[in-house]
C-alpha positions as CSV (number, residue, x, y, z in Angstrom):
1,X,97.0,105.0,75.3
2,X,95.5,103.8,78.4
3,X,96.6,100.4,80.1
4,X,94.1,97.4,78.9
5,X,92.2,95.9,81.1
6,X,94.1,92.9,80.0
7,X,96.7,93.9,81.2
8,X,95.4,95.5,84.4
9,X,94.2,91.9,84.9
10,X,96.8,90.0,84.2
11,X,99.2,92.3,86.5
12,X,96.7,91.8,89.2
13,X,96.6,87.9,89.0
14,X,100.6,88.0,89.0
15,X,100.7,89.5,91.8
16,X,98.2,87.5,93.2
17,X,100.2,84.0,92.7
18,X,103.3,85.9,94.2
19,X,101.8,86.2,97.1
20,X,99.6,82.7,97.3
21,X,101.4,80.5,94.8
22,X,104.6,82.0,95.7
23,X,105.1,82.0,91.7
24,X,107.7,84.8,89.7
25,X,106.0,86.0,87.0
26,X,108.0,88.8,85.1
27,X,105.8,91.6,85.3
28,X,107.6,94.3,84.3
29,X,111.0,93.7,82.3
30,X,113.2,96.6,81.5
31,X,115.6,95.6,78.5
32,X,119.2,97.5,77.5
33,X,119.0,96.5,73.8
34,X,122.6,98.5,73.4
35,X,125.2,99.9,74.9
36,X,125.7,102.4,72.6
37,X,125.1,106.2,73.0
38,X,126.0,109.4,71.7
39,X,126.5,111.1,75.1
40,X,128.9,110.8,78.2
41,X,126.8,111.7,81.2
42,X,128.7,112.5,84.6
43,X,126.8,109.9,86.2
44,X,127.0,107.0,83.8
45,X,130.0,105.1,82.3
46,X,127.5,102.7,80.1
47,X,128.8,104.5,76.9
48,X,131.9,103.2,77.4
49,X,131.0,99.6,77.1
50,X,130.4,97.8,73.2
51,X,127.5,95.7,74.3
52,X,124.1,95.4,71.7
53,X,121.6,92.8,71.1
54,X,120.7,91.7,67.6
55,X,116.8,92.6,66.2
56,X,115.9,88.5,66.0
57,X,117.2,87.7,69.6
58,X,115.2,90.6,70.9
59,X,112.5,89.7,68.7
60,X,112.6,85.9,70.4
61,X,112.7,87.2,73.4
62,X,110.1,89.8,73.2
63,X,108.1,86.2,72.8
64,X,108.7,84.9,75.6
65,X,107.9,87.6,77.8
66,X,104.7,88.0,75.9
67,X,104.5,84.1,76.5
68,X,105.7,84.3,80.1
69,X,103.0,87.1,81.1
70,X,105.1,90.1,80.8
71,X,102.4,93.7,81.3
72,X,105.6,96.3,80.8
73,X,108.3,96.4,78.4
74,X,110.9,99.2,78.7
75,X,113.4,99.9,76.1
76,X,116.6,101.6,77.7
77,X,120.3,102.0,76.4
78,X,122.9,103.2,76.1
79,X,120.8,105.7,73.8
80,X,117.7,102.8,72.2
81,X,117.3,105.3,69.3
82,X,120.7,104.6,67.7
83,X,119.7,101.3,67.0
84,X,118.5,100.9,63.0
85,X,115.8,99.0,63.6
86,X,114.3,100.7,66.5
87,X,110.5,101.5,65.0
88,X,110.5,97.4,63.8
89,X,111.3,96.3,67.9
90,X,108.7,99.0,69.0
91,X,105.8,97.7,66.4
92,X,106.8,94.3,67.2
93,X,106.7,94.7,70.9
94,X,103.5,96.6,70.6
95,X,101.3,93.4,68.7
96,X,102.2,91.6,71.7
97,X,99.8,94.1,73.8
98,X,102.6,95.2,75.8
99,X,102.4,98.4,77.4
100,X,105.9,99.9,75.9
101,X,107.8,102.7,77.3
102,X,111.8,103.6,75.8
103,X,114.4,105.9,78.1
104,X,116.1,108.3,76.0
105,X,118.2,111.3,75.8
106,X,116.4,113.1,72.9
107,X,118.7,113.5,71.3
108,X,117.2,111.6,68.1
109,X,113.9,111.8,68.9
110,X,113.0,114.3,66.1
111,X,114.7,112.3,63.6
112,X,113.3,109.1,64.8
113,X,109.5,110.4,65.4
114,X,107.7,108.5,62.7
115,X,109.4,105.4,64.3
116,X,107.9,106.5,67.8
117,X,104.4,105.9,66.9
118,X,103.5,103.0,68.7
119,X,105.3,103.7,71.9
120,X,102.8,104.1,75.0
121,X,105.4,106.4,77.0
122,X,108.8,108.1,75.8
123,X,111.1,109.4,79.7
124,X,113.8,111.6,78.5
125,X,116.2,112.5,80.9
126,X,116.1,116.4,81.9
127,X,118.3,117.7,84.7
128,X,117.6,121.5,84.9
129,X,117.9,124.6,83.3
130,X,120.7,124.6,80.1
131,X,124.2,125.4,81.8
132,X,123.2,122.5,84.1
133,X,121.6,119.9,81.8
134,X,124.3,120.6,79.4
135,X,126.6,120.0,82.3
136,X,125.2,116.8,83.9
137,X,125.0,115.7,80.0
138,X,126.8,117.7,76.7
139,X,127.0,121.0,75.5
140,X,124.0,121.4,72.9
141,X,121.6,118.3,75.2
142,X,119.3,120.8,76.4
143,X,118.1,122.3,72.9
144,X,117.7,119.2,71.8
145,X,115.9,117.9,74.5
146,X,113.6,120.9,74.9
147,X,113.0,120.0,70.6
148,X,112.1,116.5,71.6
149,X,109.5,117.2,74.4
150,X,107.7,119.7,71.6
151,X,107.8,117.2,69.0
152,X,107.0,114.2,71.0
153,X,103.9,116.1,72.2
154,X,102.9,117.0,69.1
155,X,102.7,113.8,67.9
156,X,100.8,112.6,70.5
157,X,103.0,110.5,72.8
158,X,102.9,110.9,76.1
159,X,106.2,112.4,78.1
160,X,107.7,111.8,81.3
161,X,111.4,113.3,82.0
162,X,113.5,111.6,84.7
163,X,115.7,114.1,86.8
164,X,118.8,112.8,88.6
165,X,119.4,115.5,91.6
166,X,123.2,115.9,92.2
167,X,125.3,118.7,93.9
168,X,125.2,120.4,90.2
169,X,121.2,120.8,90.4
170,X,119.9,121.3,93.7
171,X,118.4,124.6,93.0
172,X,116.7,123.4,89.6
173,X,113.5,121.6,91.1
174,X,111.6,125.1,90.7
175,X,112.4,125.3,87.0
176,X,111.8,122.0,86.3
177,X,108.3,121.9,87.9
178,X,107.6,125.3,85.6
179,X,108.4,123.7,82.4
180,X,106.7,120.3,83.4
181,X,103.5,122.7,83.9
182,X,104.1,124.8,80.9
183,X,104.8,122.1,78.6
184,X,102.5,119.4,80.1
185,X,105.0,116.2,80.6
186,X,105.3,114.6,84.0
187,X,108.7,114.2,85.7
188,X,110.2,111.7,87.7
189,X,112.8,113.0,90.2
190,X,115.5,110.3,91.4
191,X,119.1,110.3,93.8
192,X,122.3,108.8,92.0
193,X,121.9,105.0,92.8
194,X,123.7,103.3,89.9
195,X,126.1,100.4,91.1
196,X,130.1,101.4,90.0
197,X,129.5,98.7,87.7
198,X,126.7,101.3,85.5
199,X,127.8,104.4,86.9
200,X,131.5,104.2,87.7
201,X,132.3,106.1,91.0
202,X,129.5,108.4,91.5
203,X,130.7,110.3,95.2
204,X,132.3,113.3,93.5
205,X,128.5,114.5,92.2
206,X,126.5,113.8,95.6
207,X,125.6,116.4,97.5
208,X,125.4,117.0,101.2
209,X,122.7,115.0,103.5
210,X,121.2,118.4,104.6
211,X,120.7,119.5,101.4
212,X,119.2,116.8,99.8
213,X,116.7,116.7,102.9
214,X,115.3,119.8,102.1
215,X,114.7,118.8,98.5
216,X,113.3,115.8,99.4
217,X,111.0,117.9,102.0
218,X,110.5,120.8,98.7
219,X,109.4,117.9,96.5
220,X,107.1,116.3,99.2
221,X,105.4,119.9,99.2
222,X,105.4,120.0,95.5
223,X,103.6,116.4,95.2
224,X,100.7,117.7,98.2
225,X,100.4,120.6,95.7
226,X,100.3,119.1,92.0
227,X,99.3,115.6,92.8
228,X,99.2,114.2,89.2
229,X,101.9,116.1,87.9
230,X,104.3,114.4,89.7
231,X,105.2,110.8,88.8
232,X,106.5,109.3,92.1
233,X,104.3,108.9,95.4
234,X,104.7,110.5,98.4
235,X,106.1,107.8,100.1
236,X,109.2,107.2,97.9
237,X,109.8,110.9,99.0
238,X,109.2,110.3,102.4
239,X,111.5,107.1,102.4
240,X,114.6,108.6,100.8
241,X,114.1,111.9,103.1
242,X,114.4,109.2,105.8
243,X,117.3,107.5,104.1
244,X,120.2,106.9,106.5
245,X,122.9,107.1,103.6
246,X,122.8,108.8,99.9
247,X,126.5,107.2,99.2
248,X,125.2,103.6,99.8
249,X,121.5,103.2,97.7
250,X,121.7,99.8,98.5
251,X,120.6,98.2,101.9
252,X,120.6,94.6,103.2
253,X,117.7,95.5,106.0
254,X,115.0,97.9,106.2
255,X,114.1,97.9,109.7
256,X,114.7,101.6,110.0
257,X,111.8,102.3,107.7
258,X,108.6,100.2,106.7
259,X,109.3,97.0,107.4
260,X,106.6,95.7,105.4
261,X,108.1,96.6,102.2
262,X,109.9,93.9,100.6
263,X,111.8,93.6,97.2
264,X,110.1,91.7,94.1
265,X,113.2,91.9,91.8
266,X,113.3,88.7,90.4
267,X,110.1,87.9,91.2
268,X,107.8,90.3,89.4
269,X,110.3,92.8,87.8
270,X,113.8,91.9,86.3
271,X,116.4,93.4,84.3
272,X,118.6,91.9,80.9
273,X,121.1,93.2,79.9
274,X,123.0,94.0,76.4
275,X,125.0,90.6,76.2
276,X,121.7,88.7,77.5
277,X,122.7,88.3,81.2
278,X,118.9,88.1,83.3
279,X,119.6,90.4,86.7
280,X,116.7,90.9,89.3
281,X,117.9,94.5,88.7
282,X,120.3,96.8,87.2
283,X,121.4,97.4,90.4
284,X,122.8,93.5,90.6
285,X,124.8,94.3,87.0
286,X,128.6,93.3,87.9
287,X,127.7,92.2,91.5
288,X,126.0,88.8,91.0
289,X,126.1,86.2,88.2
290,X,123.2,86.4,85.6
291,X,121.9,83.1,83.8
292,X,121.6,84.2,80.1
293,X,118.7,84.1,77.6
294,X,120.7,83.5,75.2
295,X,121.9,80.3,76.0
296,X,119.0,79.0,77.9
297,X,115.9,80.9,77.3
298,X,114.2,83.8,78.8
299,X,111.7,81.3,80.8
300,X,115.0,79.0,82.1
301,X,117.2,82.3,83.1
302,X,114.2,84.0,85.0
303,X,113.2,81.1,87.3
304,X,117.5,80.4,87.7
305,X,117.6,84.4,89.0
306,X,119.7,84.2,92.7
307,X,118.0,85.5,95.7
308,X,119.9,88.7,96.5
309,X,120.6,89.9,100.0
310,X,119.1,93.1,99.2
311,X,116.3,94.5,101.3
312,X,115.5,98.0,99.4
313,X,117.4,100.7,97.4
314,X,116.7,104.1,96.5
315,X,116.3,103.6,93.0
316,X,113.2,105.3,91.5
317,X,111.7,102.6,89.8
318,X,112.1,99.7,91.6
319,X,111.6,101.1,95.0
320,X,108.3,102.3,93.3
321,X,107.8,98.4,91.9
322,X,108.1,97.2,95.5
323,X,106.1,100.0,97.0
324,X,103.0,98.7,94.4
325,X,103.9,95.2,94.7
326,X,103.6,95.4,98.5
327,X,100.6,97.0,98.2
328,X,101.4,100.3,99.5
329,X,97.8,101.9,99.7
330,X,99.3,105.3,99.3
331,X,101.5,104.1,96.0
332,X,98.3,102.3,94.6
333,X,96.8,105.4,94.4
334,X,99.7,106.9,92.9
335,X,100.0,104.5,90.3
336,X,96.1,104.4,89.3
337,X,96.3,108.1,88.6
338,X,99.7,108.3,86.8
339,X,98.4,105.8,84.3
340,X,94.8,107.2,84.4
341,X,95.4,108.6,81.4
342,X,98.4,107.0,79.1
């Protein structure tokens, strides 16, 4: 499904009053709707919370983003296909005209498929060939995440896989460009950037600053080469390769790089949470306090959002957002051409 021109319109005039008006306007809104998930990845620790929202509070909120101006609705867990009533949040979602993506592990996503229907873009997570996905996630993860690219496909939904380089899969960029040609899905390539808060302690799987310089500098080569097949722009690449620290994703200046980038968390992209909490980010989770939906409305808890000190991160999304957002010719581009065809 492509973007609507409603949509493209109504992200543009957003956008637009940020800048002039000086107005938030959620955007793009990624929501946890659980905590809950059948696997124990190395660089999460989110299973290990008992956090979940119930279908008629998302359902309320889901209409006030739609009232609010919301483009993009995201759907991410914990593991979003444990939940019961996940093809009744997706439908539901979907009459509002958002355009609806959901993170998963694919684990489910064969079982789930007829539930999937109405979903505009499913990212599974894929870190490399099957020791090392299996390692990064369980043992049995990359079967059953191979099954739900094929059946996904088949069924018509468009896949992107999201691949978190760690000491463990350096050496996997090759195979994962292969299999994102072979099985036409586009992948998104991101550093670990989790606050401890998401992640839990996260140092023991980094790897060295050399070596993730020269897959930065591999993966710049591979976007000159496959253009579209790539989901990030070339200047995400080219910022983390100039990245001055991979143990701190988080900085409070970005003099060193392009100064005109600034963040919109909380401005035109925010994160909630599974108890309700509204965050600029995920990043913010456990590091500032969050007004809550719940008690006050969406509308209320997004205009109460604290300024954050934070000047840019290295996470793969919202370092994209701000890239866009600032109108980053070169990301502009990027983005026109990833959603050319969804």
């Amino acid at each position: 499904m492509k973007i609507t021109v409603k949509n493209k319109f109504k992200a543009v005039l957003s956008v637009a009053k940020a800048y002039v008006l000086k107005k938030p306007v959620p955007l793009s809104v990624v929501l946890t709707t659980n905590t809950r998930c059948n696997y124990s990845c190395g660089y999460c620790k989110m299973w290990t919370r008992k956090e979940e929202l119930n279908t008629i509070q998302i359902k309320n909120l889901i209409d006030e983003l739609a009232a609010m101006g919301t483009c993009r609705l995201s759907f991410t867990g914990g593991e979003p296909l444990l939940r019961d009533d996940i093809g009744q949040l997706i439908d539901y979602a979907k009459s509002k005209g958002f355009y609806l993506t959901l993170n998963s592990n694919g684990s489910l996503v064969e079982s789930k498929i007829g539930e999937l229907r109405n979903l505009d873009l499913l990212i599974l997570s894929f870190d490399g060939e099957e020791s090392i996905h299996n390692l990064q996630k369980i043992d049995g993860a990359y079967t059953k995440v191979i099954a739900a690219i094929k059946i996904a496909k088949s069924h018509g939904v468009k896949v992107w896989t999201t691949t978190t380089i760690t000491k463990h899969n350096l050496h996997s960029i090759d195979f994962i460009i292969k299999k994102a040609i072979e099985m036409q899905f586009n992948p998104v390539f991101q550093l670990l950037h989790h606050a401890e808060s998401i992640a839990g302690n996260t140092d023991h799987l980094l790897a060295s600053k050399d070596d993730y310089k020269k897959v930065l500098m591999k993966l710049i080569e591979y976007k000159k080469k496959y253009k579209d097949l790539i989901v990030n722009s070339k200047k995400y690449f080219e910022i983390l390769l100039n990245w001055p620290d991979y143990s701190k994703p988080v900085r409070e200046d970005n003099t060193y790089a392009l100064s005109k980038i600034k963040c919109w968390a909380g401005r035109l992209y925010c994160h909630i949470d599974a108890t309700g909490g509204v965050y600029p980010c995920q990043q913010l989770i456990g590091v500032v306090d969050a007004p809550n939906f719940l008690n006050i409305g969406f509308k209320k808890a997004f205009y109460s959002i604290s300024k954050t000190k934070c000047k840019m991160c290295i996470a793969g999304d919202y370092l994209e957002n701000n890239l866009l957002f600032s109108l980053d010719i070169c990301s502009i581009r990027n983005a026109l051409n990833k959603f050319a065809d969804t």
